[in-house]
PAKESE-437206 format. One record per residue (C-alpha): x, y, z; residue number from 0. Coordinates in Angstrom, 1 decimal. Layout:
<site px="X" py="Y" pz="Z" num="NUM"/>
...
END
This chain:
<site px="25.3" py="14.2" pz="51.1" num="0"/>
<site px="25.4" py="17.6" pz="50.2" num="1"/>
<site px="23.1" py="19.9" pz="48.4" num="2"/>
<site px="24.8" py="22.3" pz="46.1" num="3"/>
<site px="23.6" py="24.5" pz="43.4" num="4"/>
<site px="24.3" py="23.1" pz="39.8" num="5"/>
<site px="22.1" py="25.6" pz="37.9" num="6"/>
<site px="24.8" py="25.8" pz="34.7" num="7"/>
<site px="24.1" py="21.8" pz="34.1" num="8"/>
<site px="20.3" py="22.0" pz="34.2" num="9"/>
<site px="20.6" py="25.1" pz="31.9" num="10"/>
<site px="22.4" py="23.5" pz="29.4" num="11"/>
<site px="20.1" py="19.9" pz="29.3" num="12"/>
<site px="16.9" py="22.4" pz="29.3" num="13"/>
<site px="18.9" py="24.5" pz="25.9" num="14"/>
<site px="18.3" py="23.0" pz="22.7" num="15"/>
<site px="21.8" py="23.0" pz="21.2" num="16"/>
<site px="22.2" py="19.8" pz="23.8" num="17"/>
<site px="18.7" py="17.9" pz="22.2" num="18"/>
<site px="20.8" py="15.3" pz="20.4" num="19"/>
<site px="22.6" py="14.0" pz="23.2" num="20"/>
<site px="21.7" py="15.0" pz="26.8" num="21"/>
<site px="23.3" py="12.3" pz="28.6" num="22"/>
<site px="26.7" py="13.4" pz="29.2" num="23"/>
<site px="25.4" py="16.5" pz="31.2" num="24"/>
<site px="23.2" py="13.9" pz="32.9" num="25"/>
<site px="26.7" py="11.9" pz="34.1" num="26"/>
<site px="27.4" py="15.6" pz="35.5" num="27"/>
<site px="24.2" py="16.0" pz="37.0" num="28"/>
<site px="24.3" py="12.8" pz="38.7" num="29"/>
<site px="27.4" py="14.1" pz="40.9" num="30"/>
<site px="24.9" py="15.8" pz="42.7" num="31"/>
<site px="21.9" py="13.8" pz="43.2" num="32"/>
<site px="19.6" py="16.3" pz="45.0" num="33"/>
<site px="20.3" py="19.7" pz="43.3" num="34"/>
<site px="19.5" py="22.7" pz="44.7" num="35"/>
<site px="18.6" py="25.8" pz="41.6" num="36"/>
<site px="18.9" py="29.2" pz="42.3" num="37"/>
<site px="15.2" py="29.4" pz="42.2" num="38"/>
<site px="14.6" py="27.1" pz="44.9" num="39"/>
<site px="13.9" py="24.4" pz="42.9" num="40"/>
<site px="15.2" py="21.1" pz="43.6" num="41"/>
<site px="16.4" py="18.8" pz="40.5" num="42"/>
<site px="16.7" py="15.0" pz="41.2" num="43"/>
<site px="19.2" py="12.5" pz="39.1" num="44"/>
<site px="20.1" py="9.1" pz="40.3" num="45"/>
<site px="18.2" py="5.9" pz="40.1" num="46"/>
<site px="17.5" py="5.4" pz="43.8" num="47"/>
<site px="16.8" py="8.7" pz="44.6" num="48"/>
<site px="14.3" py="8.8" pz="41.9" num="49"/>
<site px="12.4" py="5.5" pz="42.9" num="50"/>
<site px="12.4" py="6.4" pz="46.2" num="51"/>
<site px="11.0" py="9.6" pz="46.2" num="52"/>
<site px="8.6" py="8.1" pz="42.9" num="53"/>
<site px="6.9" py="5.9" pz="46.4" num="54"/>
<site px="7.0" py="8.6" pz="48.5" num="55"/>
<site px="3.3" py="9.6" pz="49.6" num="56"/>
<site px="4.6" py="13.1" pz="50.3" num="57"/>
<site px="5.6" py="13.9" pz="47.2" num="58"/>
<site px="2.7" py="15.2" pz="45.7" num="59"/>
<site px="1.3" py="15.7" pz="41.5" num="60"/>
<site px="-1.1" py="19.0" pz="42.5" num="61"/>
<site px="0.0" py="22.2" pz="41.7" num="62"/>
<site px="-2.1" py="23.7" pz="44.5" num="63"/>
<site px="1.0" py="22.3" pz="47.0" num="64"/>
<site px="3.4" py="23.9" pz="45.5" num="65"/>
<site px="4.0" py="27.1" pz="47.7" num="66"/>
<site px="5.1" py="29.2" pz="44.6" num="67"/>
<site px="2.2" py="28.4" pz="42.0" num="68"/>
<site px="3.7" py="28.4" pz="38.5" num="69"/>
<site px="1.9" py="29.4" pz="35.2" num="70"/>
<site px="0.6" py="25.9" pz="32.9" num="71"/>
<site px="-1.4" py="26.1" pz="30.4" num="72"/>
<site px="-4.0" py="23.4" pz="31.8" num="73"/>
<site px="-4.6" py="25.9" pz="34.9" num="74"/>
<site px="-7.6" py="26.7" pz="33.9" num="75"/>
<site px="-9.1" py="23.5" pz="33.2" num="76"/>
<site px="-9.9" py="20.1" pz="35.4" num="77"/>
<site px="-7.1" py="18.7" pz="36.2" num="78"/>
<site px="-6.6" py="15.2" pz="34.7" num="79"/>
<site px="-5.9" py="12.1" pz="37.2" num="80"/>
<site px="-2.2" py="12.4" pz="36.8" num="81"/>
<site px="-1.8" py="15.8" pz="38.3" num="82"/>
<site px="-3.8" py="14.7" pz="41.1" num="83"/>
<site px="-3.1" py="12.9" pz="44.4" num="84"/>
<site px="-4.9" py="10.4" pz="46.1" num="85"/>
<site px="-7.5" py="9.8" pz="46.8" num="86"/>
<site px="-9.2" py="11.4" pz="43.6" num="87"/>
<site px="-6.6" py="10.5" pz="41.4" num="88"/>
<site px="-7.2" py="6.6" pz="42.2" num="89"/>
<site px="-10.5" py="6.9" pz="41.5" num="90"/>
<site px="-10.5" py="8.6" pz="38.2" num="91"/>
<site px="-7.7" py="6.3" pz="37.0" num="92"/>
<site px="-9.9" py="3.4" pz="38.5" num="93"/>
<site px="-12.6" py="4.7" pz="36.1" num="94"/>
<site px="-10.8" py="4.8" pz="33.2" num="95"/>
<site px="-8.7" py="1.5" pz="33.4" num="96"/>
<site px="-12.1" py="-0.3" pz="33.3" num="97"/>
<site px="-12.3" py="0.9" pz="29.9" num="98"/>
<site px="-8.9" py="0.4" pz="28.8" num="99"/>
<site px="-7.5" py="-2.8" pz="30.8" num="100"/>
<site px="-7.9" py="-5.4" pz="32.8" num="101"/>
<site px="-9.7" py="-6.8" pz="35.2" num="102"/>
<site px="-12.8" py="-5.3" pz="33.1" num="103"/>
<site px="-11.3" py="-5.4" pz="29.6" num="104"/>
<site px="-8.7" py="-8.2" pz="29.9" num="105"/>
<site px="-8.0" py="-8.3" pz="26.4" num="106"/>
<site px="-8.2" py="-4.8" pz="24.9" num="107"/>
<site px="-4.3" py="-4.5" pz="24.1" num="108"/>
<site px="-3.4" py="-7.9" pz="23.0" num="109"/>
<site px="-7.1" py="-8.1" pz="20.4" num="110"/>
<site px="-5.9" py="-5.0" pz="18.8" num="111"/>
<site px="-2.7" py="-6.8" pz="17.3" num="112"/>
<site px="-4.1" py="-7.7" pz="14.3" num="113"/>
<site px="-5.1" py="-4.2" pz="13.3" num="114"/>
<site px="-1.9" py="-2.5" pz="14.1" num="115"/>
<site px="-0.2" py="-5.1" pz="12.0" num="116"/>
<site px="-2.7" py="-4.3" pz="9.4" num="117"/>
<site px="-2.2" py="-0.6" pz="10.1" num="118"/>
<site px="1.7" py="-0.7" pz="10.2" num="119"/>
<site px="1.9" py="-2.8" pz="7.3" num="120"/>
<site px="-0.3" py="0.3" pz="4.8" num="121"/>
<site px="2.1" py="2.5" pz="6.1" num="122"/>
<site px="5.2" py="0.7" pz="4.9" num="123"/>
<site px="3.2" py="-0.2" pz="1.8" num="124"/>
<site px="2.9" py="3.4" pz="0.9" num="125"/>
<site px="6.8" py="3.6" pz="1.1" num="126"/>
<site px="7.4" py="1.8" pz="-2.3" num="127"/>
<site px="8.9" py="4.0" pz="-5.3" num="128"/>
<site px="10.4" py="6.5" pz="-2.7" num="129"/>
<site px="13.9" py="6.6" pz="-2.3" num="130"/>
<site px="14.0" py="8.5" pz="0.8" num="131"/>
<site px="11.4" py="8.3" pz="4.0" num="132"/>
<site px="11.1" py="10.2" pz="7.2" num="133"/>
<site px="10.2" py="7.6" pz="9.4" num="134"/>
<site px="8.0" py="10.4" pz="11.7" num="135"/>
<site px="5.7" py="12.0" pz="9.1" num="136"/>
<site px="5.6" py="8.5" pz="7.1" num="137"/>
<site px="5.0" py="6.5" pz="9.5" num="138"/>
<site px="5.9" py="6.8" pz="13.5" num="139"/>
<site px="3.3" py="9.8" pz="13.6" num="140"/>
<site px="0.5" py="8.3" pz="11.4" num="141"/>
<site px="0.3" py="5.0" pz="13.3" num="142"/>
<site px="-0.1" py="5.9" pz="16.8" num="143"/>
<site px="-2.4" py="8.9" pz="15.7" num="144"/>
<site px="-4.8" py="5.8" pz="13.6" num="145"/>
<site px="-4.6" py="3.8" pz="17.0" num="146"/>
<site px="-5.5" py="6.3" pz="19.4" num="147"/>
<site px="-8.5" py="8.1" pz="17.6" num="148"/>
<site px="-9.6" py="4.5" pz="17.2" num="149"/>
<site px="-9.6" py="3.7" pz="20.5" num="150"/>
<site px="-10.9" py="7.1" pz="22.1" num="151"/>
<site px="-13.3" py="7.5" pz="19.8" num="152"/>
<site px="-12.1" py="10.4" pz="18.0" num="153"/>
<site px="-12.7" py="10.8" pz="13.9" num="154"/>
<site px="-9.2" py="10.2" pz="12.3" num="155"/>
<site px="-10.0" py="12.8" pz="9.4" num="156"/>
<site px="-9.9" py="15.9" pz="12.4" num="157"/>
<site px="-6.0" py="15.1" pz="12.7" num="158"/>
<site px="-5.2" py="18.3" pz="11.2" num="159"/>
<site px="-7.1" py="20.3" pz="14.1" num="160"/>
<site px="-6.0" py="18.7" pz="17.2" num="161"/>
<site px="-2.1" py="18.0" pz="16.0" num="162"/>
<site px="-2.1" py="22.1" pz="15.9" num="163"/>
<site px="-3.2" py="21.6" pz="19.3" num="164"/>
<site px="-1.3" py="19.3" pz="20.6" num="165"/>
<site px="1.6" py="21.1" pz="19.3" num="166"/>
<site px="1.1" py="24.0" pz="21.4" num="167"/>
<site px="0.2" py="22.3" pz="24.1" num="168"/>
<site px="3.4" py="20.0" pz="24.7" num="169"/>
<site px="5.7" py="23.2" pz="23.3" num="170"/>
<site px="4.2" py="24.9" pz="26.6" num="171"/>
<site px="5.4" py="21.9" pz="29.2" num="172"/>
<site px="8.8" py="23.3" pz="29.4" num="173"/>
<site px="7.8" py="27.2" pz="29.9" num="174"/>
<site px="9.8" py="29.1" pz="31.8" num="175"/>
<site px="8.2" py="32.7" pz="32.7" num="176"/>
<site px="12.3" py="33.9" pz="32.7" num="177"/>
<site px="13.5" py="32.9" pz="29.7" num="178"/>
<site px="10.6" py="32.3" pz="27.8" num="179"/>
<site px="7.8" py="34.6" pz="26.1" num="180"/>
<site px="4.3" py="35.2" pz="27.3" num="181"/>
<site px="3.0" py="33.8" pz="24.3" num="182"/>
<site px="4.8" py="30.2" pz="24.5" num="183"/>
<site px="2.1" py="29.9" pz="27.5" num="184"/>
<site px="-0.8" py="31.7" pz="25.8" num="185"/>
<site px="-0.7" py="29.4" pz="23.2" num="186"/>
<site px="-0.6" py="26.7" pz="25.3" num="187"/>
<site px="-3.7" py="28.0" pz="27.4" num="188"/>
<site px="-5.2" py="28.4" pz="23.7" num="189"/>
<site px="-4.2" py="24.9" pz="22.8" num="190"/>
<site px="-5.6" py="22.9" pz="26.1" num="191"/>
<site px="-8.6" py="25.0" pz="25.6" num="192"/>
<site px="-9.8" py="24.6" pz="22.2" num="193"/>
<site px="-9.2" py="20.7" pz="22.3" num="194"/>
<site px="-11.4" py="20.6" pz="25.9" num="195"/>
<site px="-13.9" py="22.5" pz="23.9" num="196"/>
<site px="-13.8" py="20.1" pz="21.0" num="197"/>
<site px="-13.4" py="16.9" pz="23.0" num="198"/>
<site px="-16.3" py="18.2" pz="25.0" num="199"/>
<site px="-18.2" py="18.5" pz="21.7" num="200"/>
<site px="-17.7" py="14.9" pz="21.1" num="201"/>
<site px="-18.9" py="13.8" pz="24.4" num="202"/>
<site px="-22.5" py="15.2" pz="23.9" num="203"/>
<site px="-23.1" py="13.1" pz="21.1" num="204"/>
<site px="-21.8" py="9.7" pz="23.4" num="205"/>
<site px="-24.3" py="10.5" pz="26.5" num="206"/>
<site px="-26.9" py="7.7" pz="25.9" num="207"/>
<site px="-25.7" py="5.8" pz="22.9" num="208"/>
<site px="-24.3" py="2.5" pz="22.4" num="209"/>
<site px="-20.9" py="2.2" pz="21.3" num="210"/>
<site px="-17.2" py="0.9" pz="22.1" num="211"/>
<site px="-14.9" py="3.8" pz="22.2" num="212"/>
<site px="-13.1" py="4.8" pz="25.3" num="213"/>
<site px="-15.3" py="8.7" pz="25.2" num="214"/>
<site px="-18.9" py="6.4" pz="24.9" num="215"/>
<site px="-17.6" py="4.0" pz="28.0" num="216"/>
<site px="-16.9" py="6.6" pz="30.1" num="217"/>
<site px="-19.9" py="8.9" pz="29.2" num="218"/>
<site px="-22.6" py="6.2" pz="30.2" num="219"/>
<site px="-20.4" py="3.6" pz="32.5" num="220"/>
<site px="-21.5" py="3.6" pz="36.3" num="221"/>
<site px="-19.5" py="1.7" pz="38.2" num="222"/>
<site px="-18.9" py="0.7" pz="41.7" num="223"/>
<site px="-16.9" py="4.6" pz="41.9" num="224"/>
<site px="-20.1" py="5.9" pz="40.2" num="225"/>
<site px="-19.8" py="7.9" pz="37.2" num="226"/>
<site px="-17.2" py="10.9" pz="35.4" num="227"/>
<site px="-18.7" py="14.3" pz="35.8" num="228"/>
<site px="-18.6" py="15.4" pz="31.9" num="229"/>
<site px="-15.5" py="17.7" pz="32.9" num="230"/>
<site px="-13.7" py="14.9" pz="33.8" num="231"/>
<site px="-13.7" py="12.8" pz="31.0" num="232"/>
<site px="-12.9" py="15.5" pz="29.0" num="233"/>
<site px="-9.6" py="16.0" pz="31.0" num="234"/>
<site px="-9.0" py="12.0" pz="30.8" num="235"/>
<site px="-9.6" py="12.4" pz="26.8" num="236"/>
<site px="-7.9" py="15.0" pz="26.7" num="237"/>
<site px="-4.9" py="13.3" pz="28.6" num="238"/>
<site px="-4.8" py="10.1" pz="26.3" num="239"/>
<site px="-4.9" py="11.8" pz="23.5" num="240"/>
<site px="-1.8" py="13.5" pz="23.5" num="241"/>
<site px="-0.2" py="11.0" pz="25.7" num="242"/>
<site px="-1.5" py="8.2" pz="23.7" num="243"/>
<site px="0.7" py="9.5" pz="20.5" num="244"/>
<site px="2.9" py="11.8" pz="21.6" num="245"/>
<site px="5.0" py="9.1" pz="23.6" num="246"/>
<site px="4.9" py="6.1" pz="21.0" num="247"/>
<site px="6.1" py="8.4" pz="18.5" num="248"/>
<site px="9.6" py="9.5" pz="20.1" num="249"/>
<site px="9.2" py="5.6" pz="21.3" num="250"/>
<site px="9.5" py="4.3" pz="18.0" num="251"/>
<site px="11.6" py="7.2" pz="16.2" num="252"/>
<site px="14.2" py="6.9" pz="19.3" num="253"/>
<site px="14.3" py="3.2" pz="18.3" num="254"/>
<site px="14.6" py="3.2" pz="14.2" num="255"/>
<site px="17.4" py="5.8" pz="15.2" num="256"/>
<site px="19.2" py="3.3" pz="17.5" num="257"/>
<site px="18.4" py="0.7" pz="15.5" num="258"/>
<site px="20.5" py="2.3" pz="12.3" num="259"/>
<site px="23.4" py="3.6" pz="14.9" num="260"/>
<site px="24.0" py="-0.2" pz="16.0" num="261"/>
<site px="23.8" py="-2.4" pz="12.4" num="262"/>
<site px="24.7" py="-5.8" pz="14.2" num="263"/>
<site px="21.6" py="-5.4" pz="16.6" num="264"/>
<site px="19.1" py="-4.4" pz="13.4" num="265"/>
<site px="20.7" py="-7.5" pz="11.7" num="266"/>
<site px="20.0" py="-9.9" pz="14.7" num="267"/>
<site px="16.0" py="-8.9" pz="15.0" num="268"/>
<site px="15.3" py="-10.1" pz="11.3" num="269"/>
<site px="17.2" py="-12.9" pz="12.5" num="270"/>
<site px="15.5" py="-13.1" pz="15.7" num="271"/>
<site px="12.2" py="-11.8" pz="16.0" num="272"/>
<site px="11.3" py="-12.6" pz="19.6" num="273"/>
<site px="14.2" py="-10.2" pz="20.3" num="274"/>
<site px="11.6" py="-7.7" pz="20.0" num="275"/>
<site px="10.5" py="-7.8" pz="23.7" num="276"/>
<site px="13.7" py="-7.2" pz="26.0" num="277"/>
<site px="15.0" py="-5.0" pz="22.9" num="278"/>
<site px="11.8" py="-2.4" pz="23.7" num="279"/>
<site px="12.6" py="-2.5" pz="27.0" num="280"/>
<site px="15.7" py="-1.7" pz="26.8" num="281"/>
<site px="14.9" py="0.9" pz="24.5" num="282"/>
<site px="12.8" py="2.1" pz="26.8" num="283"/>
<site px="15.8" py="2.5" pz="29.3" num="284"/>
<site px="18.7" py="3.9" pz="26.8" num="285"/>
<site px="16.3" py="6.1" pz="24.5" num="286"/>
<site px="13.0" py="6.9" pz="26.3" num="287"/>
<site px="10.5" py="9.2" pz="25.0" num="288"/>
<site px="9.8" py="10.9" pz="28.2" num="289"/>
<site px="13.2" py="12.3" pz="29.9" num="290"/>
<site px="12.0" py="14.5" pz="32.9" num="291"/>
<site px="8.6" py="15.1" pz="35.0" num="292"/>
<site px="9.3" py="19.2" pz="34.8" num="293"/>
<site px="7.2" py="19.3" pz="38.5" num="294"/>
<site px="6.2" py="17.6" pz="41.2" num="295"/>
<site px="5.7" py="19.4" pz="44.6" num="296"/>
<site px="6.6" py="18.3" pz="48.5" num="297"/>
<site px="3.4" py="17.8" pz="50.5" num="298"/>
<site px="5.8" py="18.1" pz="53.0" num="299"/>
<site px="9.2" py="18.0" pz="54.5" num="300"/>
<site px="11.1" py="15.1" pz="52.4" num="301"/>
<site px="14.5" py="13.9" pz="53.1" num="302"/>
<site px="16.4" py="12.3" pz="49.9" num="303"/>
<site px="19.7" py="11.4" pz="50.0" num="304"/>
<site px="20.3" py="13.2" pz="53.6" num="305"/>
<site px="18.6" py="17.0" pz="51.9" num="306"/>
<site px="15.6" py="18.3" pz="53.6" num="307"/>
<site px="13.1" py="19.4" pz="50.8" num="308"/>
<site px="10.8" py="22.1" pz="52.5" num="309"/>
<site px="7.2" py="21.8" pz="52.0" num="310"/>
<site px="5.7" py="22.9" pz="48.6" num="311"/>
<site px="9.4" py="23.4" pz="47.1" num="312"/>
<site px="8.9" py="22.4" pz="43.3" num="313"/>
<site px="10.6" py="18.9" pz="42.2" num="314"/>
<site px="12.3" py="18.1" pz="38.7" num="315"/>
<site px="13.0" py="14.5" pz="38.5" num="316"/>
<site px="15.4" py="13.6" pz="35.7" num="317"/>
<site px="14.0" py="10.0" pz="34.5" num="318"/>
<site px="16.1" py="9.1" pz="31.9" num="319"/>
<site px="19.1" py="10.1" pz="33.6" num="320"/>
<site px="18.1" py="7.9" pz="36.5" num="321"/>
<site px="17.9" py="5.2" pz="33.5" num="322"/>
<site px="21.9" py="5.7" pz="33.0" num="323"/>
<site px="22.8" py="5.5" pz="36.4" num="324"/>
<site px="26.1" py="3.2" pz="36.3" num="325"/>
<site px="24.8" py="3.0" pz="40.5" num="326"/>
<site px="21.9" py="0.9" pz="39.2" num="327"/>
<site px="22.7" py="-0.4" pz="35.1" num="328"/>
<site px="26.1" py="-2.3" pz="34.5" num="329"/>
<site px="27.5" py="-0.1" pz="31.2" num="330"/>
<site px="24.2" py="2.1" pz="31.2" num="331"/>
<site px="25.5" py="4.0" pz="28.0" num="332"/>
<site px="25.8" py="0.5" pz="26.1" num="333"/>
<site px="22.6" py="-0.5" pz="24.2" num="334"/>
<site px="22.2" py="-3.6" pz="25.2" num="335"/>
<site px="19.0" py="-5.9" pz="24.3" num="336"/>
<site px="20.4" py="-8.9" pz="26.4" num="337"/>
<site px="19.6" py="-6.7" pz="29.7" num="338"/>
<site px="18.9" py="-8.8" pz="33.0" num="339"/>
<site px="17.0" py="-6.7" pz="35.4" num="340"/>
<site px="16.0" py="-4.1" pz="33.2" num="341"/>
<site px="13.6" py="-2.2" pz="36.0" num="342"/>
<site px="14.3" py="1.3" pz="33.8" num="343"/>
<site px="12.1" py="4.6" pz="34.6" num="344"/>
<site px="11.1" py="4.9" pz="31.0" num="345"/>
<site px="7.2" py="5.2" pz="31.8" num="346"/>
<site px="8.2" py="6.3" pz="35.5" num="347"/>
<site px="7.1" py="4.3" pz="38.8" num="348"/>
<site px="5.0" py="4.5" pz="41.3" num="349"/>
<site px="1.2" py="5.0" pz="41.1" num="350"/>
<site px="1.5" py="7.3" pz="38.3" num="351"/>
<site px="3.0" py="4.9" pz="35.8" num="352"/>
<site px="2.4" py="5.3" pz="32.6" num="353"/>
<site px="-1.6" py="4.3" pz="32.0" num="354"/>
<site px="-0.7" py="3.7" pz="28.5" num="355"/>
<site px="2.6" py="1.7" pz="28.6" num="356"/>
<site px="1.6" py="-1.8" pz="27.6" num="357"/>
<site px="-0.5" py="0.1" pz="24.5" num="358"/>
<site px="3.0" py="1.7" pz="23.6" num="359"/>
<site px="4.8" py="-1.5" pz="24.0" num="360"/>
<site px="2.9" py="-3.5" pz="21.4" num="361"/>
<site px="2.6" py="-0.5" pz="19.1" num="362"/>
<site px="6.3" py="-0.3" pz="19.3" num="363"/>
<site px="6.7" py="-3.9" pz="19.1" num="364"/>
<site px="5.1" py="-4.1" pz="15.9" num="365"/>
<site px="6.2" py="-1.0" pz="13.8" num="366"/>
<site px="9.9" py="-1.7" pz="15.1" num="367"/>
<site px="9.1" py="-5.5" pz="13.6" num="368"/>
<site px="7.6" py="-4.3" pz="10.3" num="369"/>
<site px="10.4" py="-1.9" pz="9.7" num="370"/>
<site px="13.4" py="-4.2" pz="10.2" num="371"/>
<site px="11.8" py="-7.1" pz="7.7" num="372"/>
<site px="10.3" py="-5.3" pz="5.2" num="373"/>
<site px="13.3" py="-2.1" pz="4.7" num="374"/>
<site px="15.9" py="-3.0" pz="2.2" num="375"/>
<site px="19.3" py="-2.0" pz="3.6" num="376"/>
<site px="17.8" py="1.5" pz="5.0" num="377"/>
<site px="20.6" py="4.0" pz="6.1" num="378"/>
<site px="20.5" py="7.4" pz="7.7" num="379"/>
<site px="20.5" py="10.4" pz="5.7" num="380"/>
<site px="21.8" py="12.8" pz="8.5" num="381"/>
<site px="23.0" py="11.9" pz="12.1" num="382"/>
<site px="22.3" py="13.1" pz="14.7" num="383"/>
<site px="18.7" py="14.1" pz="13.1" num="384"/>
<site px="16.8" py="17.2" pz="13.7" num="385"/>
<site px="15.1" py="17.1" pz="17.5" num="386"/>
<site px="12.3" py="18.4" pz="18.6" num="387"/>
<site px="12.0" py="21.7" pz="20.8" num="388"/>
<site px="11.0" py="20.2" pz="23.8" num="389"/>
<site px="13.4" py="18.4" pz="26.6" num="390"/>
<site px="10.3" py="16.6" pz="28.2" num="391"/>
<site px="9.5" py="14.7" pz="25.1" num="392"/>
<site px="12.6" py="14.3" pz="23.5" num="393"/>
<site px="12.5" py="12.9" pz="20.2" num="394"/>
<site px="13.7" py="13.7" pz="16.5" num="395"/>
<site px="11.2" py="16.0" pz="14.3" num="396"/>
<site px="12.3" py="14.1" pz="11.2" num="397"/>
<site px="14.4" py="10.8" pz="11.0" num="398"/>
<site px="14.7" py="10.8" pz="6.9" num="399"/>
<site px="16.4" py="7.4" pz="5.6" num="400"/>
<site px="17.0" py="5.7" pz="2.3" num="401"/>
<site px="16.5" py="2.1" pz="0.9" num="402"/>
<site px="18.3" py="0.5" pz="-1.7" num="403"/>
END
């Protein structure tokens, strides 16, 4: 198969004017399923290719193999576990699943049902006397955000300071030092730093004291790995934090969105609400909230799909184009909650898949439930909504609807 340079179609996924609906340039992409960019770059696109190469131990997650470094905003700080290769990254992701999952804390996920039904349901309760709602700053923000500070440890009244954060930080994942200004990464540098120095804060006063957040685990948990070094719990924190929203958010706007675009299907979950589950994942497959990995790096030499990928070439792997393949998904562009064999990429593969997913399944579960049974006849107020700036976390800004 042969490598050619496709630099126009990755241009126009990563410009904003394609936001609302990537996937057609994604069909074009997938002509060519090992890209080669002008920069020397190599962009990846179809299922197989992506799953492969997701199992490959010579792709690598450190920045330090890639033979031309590029500019990040967390440069400067410890890396957390997923831009890290094994063996480190095992262990620190070792360390913090015993905190967060099973075999240590079996039932962590599945306990906290009750309070996100108690949490989704205040939402939706504060919805009554308003004609119109946007579903992100009403509710698909607020309820993750409650969730996450709950579970980290983090006081849900500081909101206001580390969204600014996050913000700057996730606007900085796509930078491009040719296209884009200094300050897009400054800001991000800013960002990542002034939420390590205020997560940091928080994990002074957890050293020594009892407690059941995540950031009090970790601070005084030695287990068979030993303990976090402070700097590395910080960059774990610091990592669910803005995954631990950031994600469900797009998860769940992406799905109210599809949700109102296909009538029949919103119709059938109030009819059937054990629908719920293969209707996520599905979701998860035709509207995911992450759509590309911007980086990975070759450890060395890789072959995919007969191209040789020189050691420390930069990677892009396309995940939710890998998620249409018609290769791999019978009708991918068909939402279609009766999928069999729905093995999408929508929290990617391999060992750095998603820590967080079965969190972001049940939050999704239940605010998708909630919002079908308790909206009267909601409708769109503008279609395609306003998207986000970023390509990586694709997801509307606002989704405003109306209830009769």
């Amino acid at each position: 198969m042969t490598t050619t340079h496709t630099p126009d179609t990755l241009h126009r996924i990563l410009d904003f004017s394609s936001r609302a609906d990537p996937y057609p340039l994604y069909a074009e992409l997938r002509k060519t399923p090992v890209a080669l960019q002008e920069d020397g770059s190599y962009v990846i696109s179809t299922y197989r290719e992506l799953t492969g190469i997701l199992h490959d131990p010579h792709l690598s997650s450190d920045v330090r193999h890639l033979s031309r470094p590029m500019p990040a905003a967390e440069a400067h700080t410890t890396p957390s576990f997923i831009n890290l290769d094994p063996p480190e990254h095992d262990r620190l992701r070792r360390l913090a699943m015993r905190h967060f999952g099973p075999p240590h804390t079996p039932g962590l996920v599945t306990g906290m049902e009750p309070d996100l039904t108690a949490v989704v349901n205040g939402l939706i309760d504060d919805f009554a006397g308003k004609e119109r709602i946007d579903i992100v700053d009403d509710f698909a923000y607020p309820f993750p955000v409650t969730v996450i500070c709950h579970l980290l440890g983090v006081p849900r009244e500081d909101e206001p300071r580390f969204h600014v954060w996050v913000n700057g930080i996730v606007d900085s994942l796509d930078y491009n030092p040719k296209t884009d200004p200094k300050e897009k990464l400054d800001k991000g540098v800013q960002a990542r730093n002034d939420l390590t120095q205020y997560l940091g804060g928080l994990l002074e006063q957890r050293h020594g004291r009892p407690g059941d957040d995540l950031l009090t685990r970790m601070a005084n948990d030695d287990g068979p790995d030993g303990r976090m070094t402070d700097d590395e719990i910080v960059s774990t924190a610091n990592l669910l934090l803005i995954a631990g929203h950031e994600t469900t958010v797009n998860l769940i706007t992406n799905g109210m969105l599809t949700l109102l675009r296909h009538p029949q299907t919103l119709q059938r979950l109030r009819d059937e609400p054990d629908l719920i589950v293969p209707l996520v994942e599905e979701l998860l497959r035709y509207e995911p909230p992450v759509h590309i990995i911007p980086w990975r790096a070759a450890y060395s030499d890789i072959t995919v799909a007969d191209t040789v990928i020189p050691k420390g070439s930069q990677i892009m792997l396309m995940l939710a184009s890998g998620s249409r393949d018609p290769a791999r998904f019978t009708d991918p562009d068909r939402f279609n909650p009766d999928r069999q064999d729905n093995q999408h990429l929508g929290f990617g593969s391999g060992i750095h898949l998603c820590f967080g997913g079965p969190m972001a399944r049940l939050e999704t579960q239940t605010a998708l439930s909630a919002l079908v049974r308790r909206l009267e006849r909601p409708t769109l107020v503008t279609d395609p909504p306003p998207y986000r700036p970023s390509p990586i976390l694709r997801g509307p800004i606002h989704l405003h609807i109306e209830q009769s």
